[in-house]
PyMOL Python script that loads the backbone (N, CA, C, O; Angstrom):
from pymol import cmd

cmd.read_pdbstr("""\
ATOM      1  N   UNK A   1       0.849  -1.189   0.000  1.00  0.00           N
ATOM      2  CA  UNK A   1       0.000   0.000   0.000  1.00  0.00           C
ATOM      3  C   UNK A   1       0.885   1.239   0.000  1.00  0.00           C
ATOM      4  O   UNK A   1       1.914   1.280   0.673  1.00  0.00           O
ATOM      5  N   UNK A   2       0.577   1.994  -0.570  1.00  0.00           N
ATOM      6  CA  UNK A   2       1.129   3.342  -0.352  1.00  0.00           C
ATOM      7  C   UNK A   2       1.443   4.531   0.850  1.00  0.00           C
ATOM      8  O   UNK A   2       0.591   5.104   1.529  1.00  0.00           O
ATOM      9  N   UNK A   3       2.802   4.705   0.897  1.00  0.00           N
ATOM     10  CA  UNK A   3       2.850   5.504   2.299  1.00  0.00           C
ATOM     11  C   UNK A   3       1.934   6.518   2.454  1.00  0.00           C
ATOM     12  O   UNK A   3       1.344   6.889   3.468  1.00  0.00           O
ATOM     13  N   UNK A   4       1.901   6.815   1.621  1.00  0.00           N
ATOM     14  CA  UNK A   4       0.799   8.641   1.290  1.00  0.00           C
ATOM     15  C   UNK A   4      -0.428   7.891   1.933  1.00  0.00           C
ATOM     16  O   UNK A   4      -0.894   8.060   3.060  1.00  0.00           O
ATOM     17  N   UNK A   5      -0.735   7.242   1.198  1.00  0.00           N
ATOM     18  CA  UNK A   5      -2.190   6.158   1.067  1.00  0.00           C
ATOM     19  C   UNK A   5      -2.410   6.201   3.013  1.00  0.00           C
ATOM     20  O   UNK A   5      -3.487   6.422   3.566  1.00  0.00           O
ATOM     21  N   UNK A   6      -1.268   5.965   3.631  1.00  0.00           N
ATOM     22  CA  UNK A   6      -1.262   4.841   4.866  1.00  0.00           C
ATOM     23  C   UNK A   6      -1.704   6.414   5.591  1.00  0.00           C
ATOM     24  O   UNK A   6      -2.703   6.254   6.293  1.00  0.00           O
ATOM     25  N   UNK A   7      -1.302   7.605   5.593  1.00  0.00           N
ATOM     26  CA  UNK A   7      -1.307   8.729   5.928  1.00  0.00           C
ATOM     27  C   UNK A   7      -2.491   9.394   5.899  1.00  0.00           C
ATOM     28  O   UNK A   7      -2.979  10.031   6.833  1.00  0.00           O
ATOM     29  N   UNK A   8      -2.997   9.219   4.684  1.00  0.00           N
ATOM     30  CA  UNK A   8      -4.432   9.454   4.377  1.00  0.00           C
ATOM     31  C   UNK A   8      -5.656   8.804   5.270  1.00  0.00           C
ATOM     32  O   UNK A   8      -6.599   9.335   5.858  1.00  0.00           O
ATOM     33  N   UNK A   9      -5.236   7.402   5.122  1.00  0.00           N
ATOM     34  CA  UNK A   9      -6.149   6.754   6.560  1.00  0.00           C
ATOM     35  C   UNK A   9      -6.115   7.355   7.983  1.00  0.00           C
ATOM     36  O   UNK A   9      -7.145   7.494   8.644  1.00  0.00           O
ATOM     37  N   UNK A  10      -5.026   7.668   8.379  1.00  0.00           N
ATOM     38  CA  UNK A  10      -4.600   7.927   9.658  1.00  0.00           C
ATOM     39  C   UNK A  10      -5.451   9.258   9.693  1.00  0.00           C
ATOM     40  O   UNK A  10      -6.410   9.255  10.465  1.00  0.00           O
ATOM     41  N   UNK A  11      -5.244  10.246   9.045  1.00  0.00           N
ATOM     42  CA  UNK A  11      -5.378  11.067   8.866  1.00  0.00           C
ATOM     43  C   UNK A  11      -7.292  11.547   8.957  1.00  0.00           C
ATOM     44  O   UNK A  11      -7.846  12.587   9.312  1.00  0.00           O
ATOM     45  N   UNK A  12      -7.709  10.519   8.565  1.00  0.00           N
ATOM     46  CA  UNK A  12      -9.638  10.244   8.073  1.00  0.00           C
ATOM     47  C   UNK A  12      -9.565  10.049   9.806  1.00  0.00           C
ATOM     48  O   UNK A  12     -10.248  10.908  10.364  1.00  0.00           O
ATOM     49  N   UNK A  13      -9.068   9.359  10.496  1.00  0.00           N
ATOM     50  CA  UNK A  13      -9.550   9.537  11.807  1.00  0.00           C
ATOM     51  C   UNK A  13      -9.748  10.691  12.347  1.00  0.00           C
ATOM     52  O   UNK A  13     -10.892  11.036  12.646  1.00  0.00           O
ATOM     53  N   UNK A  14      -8.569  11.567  12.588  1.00  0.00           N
ATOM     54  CA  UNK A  14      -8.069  12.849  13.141  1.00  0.00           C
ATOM     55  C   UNK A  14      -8.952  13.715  12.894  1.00  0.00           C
ATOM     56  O   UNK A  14      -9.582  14.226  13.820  1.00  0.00           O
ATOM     57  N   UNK A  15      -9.198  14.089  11.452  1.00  0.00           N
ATOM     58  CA  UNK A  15      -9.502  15.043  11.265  1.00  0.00           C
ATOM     59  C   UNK A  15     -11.087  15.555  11.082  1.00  0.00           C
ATOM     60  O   UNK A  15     -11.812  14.643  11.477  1.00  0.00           O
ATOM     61  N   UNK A  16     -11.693  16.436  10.725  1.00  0.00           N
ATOM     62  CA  UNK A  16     -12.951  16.692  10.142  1.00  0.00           C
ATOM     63  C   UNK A  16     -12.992  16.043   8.959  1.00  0.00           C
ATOM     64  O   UNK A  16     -11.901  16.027   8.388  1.00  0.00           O
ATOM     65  N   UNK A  17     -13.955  15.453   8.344  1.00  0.00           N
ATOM     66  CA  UNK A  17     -14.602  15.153   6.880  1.00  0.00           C
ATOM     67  C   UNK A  17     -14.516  16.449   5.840  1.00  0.00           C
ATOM     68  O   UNK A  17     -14.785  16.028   4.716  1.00  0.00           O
ATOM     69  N   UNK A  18     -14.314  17.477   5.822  1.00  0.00           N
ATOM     70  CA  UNK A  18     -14.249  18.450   5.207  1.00  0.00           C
ATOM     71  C   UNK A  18     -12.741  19.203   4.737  1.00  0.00           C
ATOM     72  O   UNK A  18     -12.303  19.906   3.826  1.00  0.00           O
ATOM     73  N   UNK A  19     -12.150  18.367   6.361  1.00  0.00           N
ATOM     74  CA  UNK A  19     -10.533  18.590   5.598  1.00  0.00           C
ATOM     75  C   UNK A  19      -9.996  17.439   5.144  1.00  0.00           C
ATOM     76  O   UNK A  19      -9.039  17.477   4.371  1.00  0.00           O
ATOM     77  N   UNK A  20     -10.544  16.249   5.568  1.00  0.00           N
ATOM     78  CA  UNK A  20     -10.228  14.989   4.983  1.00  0.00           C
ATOM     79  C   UNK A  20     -10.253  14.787   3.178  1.00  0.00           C
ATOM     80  O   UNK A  20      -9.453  14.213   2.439  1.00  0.00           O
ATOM     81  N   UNK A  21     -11.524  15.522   2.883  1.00  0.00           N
ATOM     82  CA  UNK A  21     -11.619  15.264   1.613  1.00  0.00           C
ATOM     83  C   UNK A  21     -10.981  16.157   0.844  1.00  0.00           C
ATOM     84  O   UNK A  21     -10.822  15.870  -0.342  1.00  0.00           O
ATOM     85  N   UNK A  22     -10.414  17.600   1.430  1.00  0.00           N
ATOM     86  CA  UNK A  22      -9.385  18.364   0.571  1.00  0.00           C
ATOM     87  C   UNK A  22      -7.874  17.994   0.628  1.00  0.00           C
ATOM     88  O   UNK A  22      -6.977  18.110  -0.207  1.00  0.00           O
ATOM     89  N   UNK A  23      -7.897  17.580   1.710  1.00  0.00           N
ATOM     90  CA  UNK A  23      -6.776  16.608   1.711  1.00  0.00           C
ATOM     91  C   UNK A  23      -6.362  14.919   0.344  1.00  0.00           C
ATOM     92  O   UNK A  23      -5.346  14.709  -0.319  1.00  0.00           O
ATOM     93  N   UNK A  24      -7.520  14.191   0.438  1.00  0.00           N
ATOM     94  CA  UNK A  24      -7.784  13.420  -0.332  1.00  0.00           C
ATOM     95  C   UNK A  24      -7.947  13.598  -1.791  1.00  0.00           C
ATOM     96  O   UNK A  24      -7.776  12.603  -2.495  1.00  0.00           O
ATOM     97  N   UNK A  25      -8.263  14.762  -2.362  1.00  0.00           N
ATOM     98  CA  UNK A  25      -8.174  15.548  -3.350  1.00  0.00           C
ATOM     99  C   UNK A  25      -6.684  16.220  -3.810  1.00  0.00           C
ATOM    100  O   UNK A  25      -6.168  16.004  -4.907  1.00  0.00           O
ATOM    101  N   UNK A  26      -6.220  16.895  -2.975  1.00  0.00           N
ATOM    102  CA  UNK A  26      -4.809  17.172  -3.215  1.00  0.00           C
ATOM    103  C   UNK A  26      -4.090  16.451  -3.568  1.00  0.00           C
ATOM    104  O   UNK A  26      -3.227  16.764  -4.389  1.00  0.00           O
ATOM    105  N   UNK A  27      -4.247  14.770  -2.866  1.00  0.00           N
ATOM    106  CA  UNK A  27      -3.098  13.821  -3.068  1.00  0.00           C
ATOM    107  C   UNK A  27      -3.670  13.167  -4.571  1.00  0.00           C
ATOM    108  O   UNK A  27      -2.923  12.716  -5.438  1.00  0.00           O
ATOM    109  N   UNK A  28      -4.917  13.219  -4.645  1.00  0.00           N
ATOM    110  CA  UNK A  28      -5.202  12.762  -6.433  1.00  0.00           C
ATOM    111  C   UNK A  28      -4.885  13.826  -7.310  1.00  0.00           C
ATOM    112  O   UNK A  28      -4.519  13.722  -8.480  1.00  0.00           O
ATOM    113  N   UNK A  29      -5.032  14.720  -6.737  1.00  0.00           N
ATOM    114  CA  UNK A  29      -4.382  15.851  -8.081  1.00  0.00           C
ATOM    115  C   UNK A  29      -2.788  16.107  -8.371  1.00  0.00           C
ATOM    116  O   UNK A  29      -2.471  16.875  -9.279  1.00  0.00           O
ATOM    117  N   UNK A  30      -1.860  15.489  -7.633  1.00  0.00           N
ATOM    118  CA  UNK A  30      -0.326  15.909  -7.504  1.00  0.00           C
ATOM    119  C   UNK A  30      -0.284  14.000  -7.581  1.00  0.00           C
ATOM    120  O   UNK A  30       0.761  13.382  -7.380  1.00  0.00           O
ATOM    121  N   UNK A  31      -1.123  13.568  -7.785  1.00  0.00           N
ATOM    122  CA  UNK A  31      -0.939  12.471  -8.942  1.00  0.00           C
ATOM    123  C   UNK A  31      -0.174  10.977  -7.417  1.00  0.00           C
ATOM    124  O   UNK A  31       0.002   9.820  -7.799  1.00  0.00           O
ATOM    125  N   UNK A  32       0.045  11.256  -6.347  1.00  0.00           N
ATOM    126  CA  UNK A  32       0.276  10.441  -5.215  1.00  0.00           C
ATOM    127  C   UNK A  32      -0.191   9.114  -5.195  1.00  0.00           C
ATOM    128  O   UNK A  32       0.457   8.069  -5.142  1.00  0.00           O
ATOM    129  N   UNK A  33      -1.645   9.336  -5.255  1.00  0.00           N
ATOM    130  CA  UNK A  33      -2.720   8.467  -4.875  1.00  0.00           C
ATOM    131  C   UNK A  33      -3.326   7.592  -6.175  1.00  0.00           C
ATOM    132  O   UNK A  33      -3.755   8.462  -6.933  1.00  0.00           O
ATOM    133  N   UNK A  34      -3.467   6.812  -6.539  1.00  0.00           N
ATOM    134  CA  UNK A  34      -4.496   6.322  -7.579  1.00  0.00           C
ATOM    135  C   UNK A  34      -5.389   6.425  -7.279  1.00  0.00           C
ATOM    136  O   UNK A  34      -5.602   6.339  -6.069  1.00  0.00           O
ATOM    137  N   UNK A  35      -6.774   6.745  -8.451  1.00  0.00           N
ATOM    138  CA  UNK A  35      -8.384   6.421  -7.786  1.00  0.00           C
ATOM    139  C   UNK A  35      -8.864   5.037  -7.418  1.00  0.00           C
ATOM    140  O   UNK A  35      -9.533   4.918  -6.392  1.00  0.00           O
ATOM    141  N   UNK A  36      -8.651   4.229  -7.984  1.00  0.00           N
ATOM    142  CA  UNK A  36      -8.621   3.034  -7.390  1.00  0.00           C
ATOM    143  C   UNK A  36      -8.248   2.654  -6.106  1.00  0.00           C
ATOM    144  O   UNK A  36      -8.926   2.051  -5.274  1.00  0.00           O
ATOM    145  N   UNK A  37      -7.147   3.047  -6.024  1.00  0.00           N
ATOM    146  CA  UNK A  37      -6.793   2.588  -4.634  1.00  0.00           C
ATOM    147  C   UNK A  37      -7.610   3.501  -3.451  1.00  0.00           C
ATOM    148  O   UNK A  37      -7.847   2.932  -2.385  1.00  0.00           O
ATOM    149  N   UNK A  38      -8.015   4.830  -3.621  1.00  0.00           N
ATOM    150  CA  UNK A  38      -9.224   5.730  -2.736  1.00  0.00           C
ATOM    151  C   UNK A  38     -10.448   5.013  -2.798  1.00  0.00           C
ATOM    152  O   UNK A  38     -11.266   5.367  -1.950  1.00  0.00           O
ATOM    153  N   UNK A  39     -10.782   4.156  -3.519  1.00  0.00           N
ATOM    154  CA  UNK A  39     -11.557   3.601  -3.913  1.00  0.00           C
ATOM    155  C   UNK A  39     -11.585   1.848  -3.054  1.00  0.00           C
ATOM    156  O   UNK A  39     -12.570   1.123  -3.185  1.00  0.00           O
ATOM    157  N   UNK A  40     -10.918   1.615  -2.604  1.00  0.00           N
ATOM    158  CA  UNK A  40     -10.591   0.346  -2.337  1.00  0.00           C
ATOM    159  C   UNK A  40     -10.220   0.410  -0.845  1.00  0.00           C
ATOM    160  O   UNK A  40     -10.500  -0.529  -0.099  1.00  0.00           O
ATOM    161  N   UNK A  41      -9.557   1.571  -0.385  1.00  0.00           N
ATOM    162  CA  UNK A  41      -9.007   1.831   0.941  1.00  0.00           C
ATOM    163  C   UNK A  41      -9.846   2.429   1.268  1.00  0.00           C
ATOM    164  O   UNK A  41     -10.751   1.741   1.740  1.00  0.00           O
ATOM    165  N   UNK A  42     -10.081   3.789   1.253  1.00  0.00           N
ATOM    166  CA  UNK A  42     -11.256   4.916   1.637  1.00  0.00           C
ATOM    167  C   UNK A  42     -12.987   4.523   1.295  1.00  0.00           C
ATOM    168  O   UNK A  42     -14.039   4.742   1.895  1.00  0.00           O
ATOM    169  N   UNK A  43     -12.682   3.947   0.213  1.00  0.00           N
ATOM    170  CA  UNK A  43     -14.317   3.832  -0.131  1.00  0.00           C
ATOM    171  C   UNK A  43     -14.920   4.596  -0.637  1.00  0.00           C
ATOM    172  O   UNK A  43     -16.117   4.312  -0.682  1.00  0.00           O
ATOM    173  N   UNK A  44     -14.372   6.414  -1.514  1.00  0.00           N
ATOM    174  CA  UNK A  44     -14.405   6.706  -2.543  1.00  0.00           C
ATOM    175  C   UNK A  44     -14.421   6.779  -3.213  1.00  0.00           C
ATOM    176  O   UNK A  44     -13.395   7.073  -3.826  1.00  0.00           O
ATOM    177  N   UNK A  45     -15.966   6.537  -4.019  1.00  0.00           N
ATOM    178  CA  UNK A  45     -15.998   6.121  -5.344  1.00  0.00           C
ATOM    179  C   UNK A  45     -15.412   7.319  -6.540  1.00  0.00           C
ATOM    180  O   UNK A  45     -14.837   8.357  -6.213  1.00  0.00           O
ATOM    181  N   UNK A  46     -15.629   7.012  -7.600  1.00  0.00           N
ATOM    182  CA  UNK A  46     -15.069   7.856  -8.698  1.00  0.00           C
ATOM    183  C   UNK A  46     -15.846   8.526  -8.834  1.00  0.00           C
ATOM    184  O   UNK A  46     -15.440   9.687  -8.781  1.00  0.00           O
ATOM    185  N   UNK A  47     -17.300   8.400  -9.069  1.00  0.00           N
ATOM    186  CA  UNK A  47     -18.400   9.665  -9.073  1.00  0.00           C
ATOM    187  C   UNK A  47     -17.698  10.923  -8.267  1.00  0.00           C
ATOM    188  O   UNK A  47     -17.292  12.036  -8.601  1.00  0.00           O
ATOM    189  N   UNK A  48     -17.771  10.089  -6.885  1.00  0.00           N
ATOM    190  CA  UNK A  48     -17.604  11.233  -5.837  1.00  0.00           C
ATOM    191  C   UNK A  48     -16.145  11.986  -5.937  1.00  0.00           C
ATOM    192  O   UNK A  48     -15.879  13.187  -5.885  1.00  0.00           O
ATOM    193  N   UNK A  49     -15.413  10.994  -6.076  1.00  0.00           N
ATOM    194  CA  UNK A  49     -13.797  11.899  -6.775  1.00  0.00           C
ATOM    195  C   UNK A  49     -14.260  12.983  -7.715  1.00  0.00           C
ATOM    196  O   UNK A  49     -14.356  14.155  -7.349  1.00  0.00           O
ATOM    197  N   UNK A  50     -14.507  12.628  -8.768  1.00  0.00           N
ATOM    198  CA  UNK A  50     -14.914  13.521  -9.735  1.00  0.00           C
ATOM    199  C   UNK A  50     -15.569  14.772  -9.434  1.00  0.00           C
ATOM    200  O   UNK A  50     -15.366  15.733 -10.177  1.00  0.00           O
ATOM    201  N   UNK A  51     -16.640  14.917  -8.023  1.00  0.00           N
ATOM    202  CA  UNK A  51     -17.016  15.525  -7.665  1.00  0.00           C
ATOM    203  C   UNK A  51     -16.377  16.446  -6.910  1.00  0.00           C
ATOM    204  O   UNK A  51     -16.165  17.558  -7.394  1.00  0.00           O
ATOM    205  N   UNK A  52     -15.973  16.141  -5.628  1.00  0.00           N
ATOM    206  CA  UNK A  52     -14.869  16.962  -5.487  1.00  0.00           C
ATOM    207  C   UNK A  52     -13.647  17.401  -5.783  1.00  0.00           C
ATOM    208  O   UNK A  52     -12.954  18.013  -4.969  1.00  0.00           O
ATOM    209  N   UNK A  53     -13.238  17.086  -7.134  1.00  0.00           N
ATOM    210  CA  UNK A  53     -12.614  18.067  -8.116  1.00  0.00           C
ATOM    211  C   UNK A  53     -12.456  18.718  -8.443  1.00  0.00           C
ATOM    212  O   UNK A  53     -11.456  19.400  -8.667  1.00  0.00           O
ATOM    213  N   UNK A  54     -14.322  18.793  -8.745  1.00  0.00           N
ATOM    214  CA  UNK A  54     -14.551  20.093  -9.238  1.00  0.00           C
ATOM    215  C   UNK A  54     -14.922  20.971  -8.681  1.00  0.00           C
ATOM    216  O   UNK A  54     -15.264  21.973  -9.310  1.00  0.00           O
ATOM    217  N   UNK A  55     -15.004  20.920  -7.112  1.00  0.00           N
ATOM    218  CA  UNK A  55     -15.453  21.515  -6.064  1.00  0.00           C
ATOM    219  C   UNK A  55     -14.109  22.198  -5.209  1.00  0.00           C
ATOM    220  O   UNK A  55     -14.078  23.186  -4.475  1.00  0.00           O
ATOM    221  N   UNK A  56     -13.187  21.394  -5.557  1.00  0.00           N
ATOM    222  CA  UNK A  56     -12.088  21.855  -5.666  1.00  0.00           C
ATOM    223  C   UNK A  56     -10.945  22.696  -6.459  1.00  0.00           C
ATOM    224  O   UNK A  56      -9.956  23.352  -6.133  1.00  0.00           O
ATOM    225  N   UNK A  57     -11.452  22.414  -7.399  1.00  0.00           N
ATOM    226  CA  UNK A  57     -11.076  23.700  -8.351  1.00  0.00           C
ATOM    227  C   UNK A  57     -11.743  24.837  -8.281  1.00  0.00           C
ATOM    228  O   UNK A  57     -11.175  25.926  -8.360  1.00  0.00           O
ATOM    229  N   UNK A  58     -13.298  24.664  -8.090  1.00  0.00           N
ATOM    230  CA  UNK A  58     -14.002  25.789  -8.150  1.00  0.00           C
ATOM    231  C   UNK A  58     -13.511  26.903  -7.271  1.00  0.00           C
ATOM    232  O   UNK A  58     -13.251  28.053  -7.624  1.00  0.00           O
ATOM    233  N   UNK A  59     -13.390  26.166  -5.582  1.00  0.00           N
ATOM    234  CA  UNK A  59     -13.483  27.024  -4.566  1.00  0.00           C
ATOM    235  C   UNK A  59     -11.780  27.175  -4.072  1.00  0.00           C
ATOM    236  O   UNK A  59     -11.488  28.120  -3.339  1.00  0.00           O
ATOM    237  N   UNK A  60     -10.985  26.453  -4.399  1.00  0.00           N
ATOM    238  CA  UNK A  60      -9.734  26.629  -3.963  1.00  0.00           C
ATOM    239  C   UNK A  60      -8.681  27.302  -5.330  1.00  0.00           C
ATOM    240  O   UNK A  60      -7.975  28.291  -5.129  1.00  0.00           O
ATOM    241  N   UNK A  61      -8.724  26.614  -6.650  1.00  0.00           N
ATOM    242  CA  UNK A  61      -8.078  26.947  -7.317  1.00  0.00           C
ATOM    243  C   UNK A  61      -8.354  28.505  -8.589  1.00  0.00           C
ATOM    244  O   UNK A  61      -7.603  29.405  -8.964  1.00  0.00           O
ATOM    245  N   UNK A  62      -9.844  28.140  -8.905  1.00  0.00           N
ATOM    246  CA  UNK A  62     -10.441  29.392  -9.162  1.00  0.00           C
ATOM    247  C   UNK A  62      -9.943  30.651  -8.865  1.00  0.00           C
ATOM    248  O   UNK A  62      -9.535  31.376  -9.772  1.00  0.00           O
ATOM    249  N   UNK A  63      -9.921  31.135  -7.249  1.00  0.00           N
ATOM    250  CA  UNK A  63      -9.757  32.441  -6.743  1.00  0.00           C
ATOM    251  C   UNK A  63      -8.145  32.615  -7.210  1.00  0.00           C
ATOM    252  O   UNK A  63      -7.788  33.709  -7.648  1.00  0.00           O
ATOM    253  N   UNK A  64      -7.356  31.699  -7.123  1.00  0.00           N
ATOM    254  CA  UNK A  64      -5.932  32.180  -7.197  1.00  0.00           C
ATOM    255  C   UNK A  64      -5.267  32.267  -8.514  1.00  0.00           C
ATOM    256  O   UNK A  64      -4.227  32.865  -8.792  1.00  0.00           O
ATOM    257  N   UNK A  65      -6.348  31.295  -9.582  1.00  0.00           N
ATOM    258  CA  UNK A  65      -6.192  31.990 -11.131  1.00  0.00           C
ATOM    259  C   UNK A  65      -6.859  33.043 -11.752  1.00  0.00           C
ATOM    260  O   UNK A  65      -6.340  33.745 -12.619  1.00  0.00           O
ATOM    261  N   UNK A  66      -8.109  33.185 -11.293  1.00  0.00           N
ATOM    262  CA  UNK A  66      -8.775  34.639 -11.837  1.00  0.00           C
ATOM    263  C   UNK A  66      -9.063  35.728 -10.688  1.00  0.00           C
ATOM    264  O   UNK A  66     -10.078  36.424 -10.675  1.00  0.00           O
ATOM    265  N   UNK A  67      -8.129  35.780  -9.808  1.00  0.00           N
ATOM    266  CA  UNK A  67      -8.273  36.906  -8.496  1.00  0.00           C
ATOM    267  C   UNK A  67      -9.234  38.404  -8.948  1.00  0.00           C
ATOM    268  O   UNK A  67      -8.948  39.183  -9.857  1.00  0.00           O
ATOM    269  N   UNK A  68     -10.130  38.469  -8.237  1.00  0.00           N
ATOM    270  CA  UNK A  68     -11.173  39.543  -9.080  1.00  0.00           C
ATOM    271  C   UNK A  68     -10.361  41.093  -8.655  1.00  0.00           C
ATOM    272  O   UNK A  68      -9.720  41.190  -7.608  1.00  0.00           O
ATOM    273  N   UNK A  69     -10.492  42.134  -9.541  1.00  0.00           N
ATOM    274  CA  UNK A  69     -10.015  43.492  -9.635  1.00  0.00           C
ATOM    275  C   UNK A  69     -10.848  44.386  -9.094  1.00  0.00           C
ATOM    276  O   UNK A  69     -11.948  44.746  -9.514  1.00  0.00           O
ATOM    277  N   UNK A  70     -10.339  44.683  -8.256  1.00  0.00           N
ATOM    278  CA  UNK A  70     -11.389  45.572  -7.793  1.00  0.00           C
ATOM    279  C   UNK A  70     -10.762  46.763  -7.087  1.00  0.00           C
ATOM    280  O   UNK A  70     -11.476  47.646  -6.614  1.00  0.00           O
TER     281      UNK A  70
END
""", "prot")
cmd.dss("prot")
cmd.show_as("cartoon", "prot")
cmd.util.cbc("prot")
cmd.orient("prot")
């Protein structure tokens, strides 16, 4: 299993569900994690990956590529 992977579990205890899954997101986007294996360990399906993706781009990555002028 993957160290990241093993971290990520540990980690689903500790923390809130809300930082768990931006956490869990980060490590699929910097390419760490396979979906499969979130999928197999966590119990994150791919729908729901997919979902917070884009929920993650929206609200985290969004603001720091189109910063509004004002």
């Amino acid at each position: 299993m993957n160290t990241y992977l093993n971290d990520l579990v540990g980690y689903k205890k500790k923390k809130t569900r809300h930082l768990f899954r931006w956490k869990v997101v980060e490590a699929y986007r910097a390419e760490r994690v396979q979906a499969s294996e979130l999928e197999e360990t966590l119990g994150i399906s791919r729908t729901e990956l997919r979902r917070l993706n884009r929920n993650y781009f929206r609200y985290r990555l969004l603001p720091l590529l189109y910063p509004k002028h004002g």
